[in-house]
N, C-alpha and C positions, 0 to 999 in steps of 0.2 A: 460333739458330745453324743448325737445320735448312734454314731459309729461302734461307742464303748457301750451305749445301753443294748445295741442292739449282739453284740457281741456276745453280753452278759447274760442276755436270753437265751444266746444257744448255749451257751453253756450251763444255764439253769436247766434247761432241759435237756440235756443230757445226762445232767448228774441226776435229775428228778426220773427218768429213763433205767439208769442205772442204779435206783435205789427199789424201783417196784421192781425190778427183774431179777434184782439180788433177792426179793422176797418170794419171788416165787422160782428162784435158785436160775434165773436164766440173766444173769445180768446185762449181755452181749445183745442180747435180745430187745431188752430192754431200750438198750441206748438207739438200738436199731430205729427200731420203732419211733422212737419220740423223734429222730433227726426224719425220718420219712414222713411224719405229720407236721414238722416244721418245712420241709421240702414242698409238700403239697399246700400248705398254707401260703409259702412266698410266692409259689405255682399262680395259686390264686392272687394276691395283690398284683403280680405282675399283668398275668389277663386282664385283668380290672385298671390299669395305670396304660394298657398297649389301648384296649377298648377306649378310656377316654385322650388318649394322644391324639388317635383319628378324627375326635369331633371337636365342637369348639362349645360343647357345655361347661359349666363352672366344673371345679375337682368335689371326687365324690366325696362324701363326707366319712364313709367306712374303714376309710385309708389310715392306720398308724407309724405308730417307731418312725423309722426309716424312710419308709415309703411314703409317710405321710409329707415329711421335709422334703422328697424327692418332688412330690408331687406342686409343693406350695413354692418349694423355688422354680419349677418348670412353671406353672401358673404367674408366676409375677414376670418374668422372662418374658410371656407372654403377653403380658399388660400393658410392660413397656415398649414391647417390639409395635404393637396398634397403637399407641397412644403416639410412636416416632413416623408409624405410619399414616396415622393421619395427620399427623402434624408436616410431613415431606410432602403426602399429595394436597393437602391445602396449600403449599407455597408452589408447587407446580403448577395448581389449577389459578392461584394470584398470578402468577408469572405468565402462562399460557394467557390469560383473562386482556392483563395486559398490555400483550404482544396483538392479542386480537384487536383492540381498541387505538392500535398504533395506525397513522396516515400513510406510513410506509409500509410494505410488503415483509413480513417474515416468513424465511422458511426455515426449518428443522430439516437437516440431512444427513444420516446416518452413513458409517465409515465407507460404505458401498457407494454412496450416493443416491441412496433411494429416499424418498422425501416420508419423515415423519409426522409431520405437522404442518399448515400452513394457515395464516388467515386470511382474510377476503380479501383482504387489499390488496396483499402477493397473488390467493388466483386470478384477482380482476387480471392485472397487469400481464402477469405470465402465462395468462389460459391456461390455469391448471382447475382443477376439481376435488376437492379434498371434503368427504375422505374417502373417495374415488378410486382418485390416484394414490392412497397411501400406499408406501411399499413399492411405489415404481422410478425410476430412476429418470431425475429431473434432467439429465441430458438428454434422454427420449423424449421428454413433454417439449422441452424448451428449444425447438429446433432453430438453434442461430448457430453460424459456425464460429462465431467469435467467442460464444457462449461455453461452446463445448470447450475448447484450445483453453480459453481461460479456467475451466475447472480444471480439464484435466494435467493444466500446468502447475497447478500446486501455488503458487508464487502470488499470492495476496496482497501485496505490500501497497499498491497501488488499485482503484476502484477501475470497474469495467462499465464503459459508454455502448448501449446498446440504442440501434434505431427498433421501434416493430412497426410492420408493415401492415399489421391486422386492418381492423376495421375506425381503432382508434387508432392513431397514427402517435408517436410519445416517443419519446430520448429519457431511456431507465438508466440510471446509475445504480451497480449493483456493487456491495461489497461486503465480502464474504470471512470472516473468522472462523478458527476451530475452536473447540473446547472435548471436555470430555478425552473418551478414546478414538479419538479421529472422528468426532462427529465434527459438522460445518452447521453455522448461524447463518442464513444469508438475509441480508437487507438490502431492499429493491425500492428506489425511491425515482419518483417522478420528475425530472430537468427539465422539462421540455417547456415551460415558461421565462428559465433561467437561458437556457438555449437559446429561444425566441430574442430575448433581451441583450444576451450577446451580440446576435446576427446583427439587431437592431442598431447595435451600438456600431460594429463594424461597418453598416451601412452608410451611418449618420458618417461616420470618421470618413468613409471612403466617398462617400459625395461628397463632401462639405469642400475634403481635398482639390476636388476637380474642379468645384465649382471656383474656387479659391485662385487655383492657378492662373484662370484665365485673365481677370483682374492685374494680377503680379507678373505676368508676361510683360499686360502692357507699359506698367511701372516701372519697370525692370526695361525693357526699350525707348523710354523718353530717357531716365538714367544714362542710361549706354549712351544716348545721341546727345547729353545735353554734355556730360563726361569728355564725351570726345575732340569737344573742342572747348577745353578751359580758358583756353585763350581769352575769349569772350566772353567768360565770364566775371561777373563783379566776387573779388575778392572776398568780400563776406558772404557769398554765395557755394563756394567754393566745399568749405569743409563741411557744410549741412548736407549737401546733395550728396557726398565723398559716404558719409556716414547713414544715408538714407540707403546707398547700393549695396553698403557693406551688409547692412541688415538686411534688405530685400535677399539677399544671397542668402542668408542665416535664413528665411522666411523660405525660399523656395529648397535647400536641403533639407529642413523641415518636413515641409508637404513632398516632398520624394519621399522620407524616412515613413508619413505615417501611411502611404498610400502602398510601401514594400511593404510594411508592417500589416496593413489591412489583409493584403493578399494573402500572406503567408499561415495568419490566422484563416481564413478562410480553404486554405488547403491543406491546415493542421491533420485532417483525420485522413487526408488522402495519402494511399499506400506509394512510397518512394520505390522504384524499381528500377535506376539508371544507374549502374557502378561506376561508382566515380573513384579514379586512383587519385589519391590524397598528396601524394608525392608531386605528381605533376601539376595538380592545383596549387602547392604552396610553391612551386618553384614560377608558376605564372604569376602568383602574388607577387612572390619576392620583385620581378622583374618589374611588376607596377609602380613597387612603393620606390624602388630603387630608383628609377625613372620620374616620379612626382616629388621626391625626397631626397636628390641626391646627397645631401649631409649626412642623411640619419643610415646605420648599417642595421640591418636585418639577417639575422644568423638564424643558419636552418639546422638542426639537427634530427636528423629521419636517420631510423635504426629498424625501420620494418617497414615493409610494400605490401601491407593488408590495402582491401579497399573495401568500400563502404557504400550501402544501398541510399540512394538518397537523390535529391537536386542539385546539381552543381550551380545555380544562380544563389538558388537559397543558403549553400553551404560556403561559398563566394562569399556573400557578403556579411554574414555571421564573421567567419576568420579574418577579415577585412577590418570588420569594427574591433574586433580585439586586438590586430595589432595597431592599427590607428589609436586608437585609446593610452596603448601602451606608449606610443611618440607625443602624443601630447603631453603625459605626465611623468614625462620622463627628462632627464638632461639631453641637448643634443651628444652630446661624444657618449654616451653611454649607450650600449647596443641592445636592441629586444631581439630574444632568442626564441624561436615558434619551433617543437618539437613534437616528432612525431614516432611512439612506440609501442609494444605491447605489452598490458599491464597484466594485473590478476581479473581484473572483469570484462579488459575487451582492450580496445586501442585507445592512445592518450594520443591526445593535440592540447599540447598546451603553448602559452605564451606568458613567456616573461619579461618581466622589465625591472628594470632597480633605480627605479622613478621616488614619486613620495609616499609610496601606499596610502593605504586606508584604516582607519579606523576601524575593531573590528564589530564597534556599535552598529557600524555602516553598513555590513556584508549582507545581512539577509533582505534588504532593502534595493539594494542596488539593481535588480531586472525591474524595478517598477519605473513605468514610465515616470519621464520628467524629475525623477525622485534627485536631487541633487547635491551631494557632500557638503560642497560649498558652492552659494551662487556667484560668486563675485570669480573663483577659479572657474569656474563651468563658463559664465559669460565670458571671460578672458581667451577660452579655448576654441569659442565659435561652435561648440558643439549641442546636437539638438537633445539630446535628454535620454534617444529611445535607442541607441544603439547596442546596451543589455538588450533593454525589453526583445531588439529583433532575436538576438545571439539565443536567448533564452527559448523561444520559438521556433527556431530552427532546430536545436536541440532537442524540445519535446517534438517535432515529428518530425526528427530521426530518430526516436528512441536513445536519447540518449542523456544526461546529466550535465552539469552545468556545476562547477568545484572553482570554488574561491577561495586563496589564499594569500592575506598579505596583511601586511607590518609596517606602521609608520615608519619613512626614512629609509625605510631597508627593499621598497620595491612591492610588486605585485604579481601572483600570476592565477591564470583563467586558467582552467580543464574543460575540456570537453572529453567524456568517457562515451565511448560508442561500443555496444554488445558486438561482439561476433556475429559474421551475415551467417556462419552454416557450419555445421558439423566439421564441413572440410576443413573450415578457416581456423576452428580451433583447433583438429591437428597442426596445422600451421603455425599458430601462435604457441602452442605447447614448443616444437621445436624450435620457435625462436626463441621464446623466451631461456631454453636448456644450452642455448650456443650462446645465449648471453652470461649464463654463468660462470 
């Protein structure tokens, strides 16, 4: 409506223009004039409307028509822009407030990596200084090389174990999300009690072991000599002692499994550097089981000669337990098939069998020690409980996955997916994989 009143003005004043200048016989003149002093007048409200744009006083009260509506909707526009703004920096300063209040370390790091924010708990930990270091790039502050690799790998999906070596000595688990336009969260939380209680724990498992052994040698050697000559022995003596070696046996593979197990944890974070070709390790398997097992067949199928940075004891006895595993729950005339190729994320080893599967309630539980399907099949198979848990362990330090798939009735099979050692290895697998298709 303002638009038609104010329209109606200039045309009033034009016709009122043109009725005094018909009277004084200049009509042209007239109209002239009045649009020049409607010209000079808008001149004015606009100064007056530029003038108060620049400050943040209330709108003036001089302002009509048009310009007055121009002025009261830019004023309200403006009310509500403050009233969103401080209502966004109060949830900012809640959120920041927060974060500062938190036991674990936050940082703020913008698309660059230079750190926006941080609070005390993150500087304690990371010797940063904020707001010091605002604006500077936390791979400069944080001088770990694992630290750096890890940002600048992008690949978050998994947290990073950092040692420092400062003055406080701490095991930081760091892990990092983006949000926004490429900015990064990062949360630094202190382990090193969790750590401690690991060690702890691996300690306890791996003395207890030792100390254990020595007892069950000797156990395990009256057996053997009392065994040896049944002859003389009294018949109701016979199947107790038969059944005491059997177990003692189960008891000392046991304390083998948890004392390989101990070890292996204990050199989880150590860097694997001996290339081991996967082909001729499963082809010395084959020859083992083939040799221990002559009934049961073991089918290889290798379609790629990548190799893989890693322990061959450690990677030995992982693939060991998976096809073992596969023989036990499987029929004898049925064959396990250990297969070795290249996938989409790296190389597959896997092992099959068309045994009795598993349930797939079962599957996420299966690497925990002792964890058992069924006890009465487990105890039947003589087997100790942890030969996931190792397989599992070996896998995390070789960087690699652990993939289970199976179907009552219809069989089982394990993955192990291993990354590519190197750039080179991936043009490799690239061309393998194109002469596979």
């Amino acid at each position: 409506m303002q638009w038609y009143s104010a329209l109606f003005r200039v045309f009033l004043c034009v016709v009122l223009g043109l009725a005094l200048g018909w009277y004084f016989d200049r009509p042209l003149a007239g109209a002239a004039v009045a649009l020049l002093a409607l010209a000079l007048f808008w001149s004015y409200q606009m100064s007056r409307l530029q003038t108060w744009l620049k400050s943040s006083d209330p709108p003036p009260a001089d302002l009509y028509g048009l310009w007055g509506d121009v002025v009261s909707q830019i004023h309200k526009q403006r009310r509500v822009a403050a009233e969103n703004e401080t209502r966004l920096q109060s949830l900012v300063d809640y959120l920041l407030e927060s974060f500062a209040s938190m036991r674990d370390g936050v940082v703020i790091v913008d698309a660059q990596g230079a750190i926006k924010w941080c609070n005390d708990m993150a500087a304690e930990m990371l010797a940063l200084q904020f707001p010091e270091d605002s604006g500077q790039a936390i791979t400069n502050l944080v001088r770990h090389p694992d630290f750096k690799s890890y940002v600048s790998a992008g690949d978050y999906a998994d947290p990073l174990y950092l040692y420092t070596n400062g003055d406080s000595k701490r095991h930081l688990q760091v892990i990092i999300t983006r949000f926004g336009k490429g900015d990064s969260l990062l949360f630094v939380r202190d382990v090193s009690e969790r750590v401690r209680m690991d060690q702890a724990r691996r300690d306890f498992v791996g003395n207890v072991s030792h100390e254990l052994r020595t007892p069950l040698t000797v156990i395990t050697g009256y057996l053997g000599t009392f065994l040896a000559n049944t002859e003389r022995l009294p018949d109701y003596l016979l199947k107790p002692l038969q059944q005491m070696d059997q177990q003692a046996d189960r008891m000392e593979n046991l304390l083998k499994d948890l004392l390989w197990l101990s070890r292996i944890e204990s050199e989880e974070r150590d860097e694997k550097r001996e290339s081991i070709d996967i082909k001729a390790l499963l082809e010395e398997l084959k020859e083992e089981l083939t040799a221990a097992h002559p009934r049961r067949r073991v089918l290889l199928r290798l379609s790629a000669d990548g190799r893989v940075s890693g322990d061959y004891r450690e990677l030995y006895s992982a693939i060991s337990n998976l096809v073992q595993n596969a023989m036990k729950y499987s029929a004898d005339d049925t064959p396990v098939t250990v297969g070795w190729r290249v996938g989409p994320d790296g190389y597959y080893l896997s092992v099959r069998d068309q045994g009795i599967g598993i349930d797939r309630a079962h599957i996420p539980r299966l690497t925990e020690r002792f964890y058992r399907v069924d006890d009465s099949r487990s105890s039947a198979t003589g087997g100790t409980g942890l030969g996931l848990a190792i397989v599992k362990h070996v896998a995390a330090s070789h960087g690699a996955r652990l993939q289970i798939e199976s179907e009552p009735g219809k069989g089982s099979t394990f993955t192990l997916v291993f990354p590519p050692e190197s750039s080179a290895e991936k043009v490799t697998m690239t061309e393998q994989r194109n002469g596979q298709c």
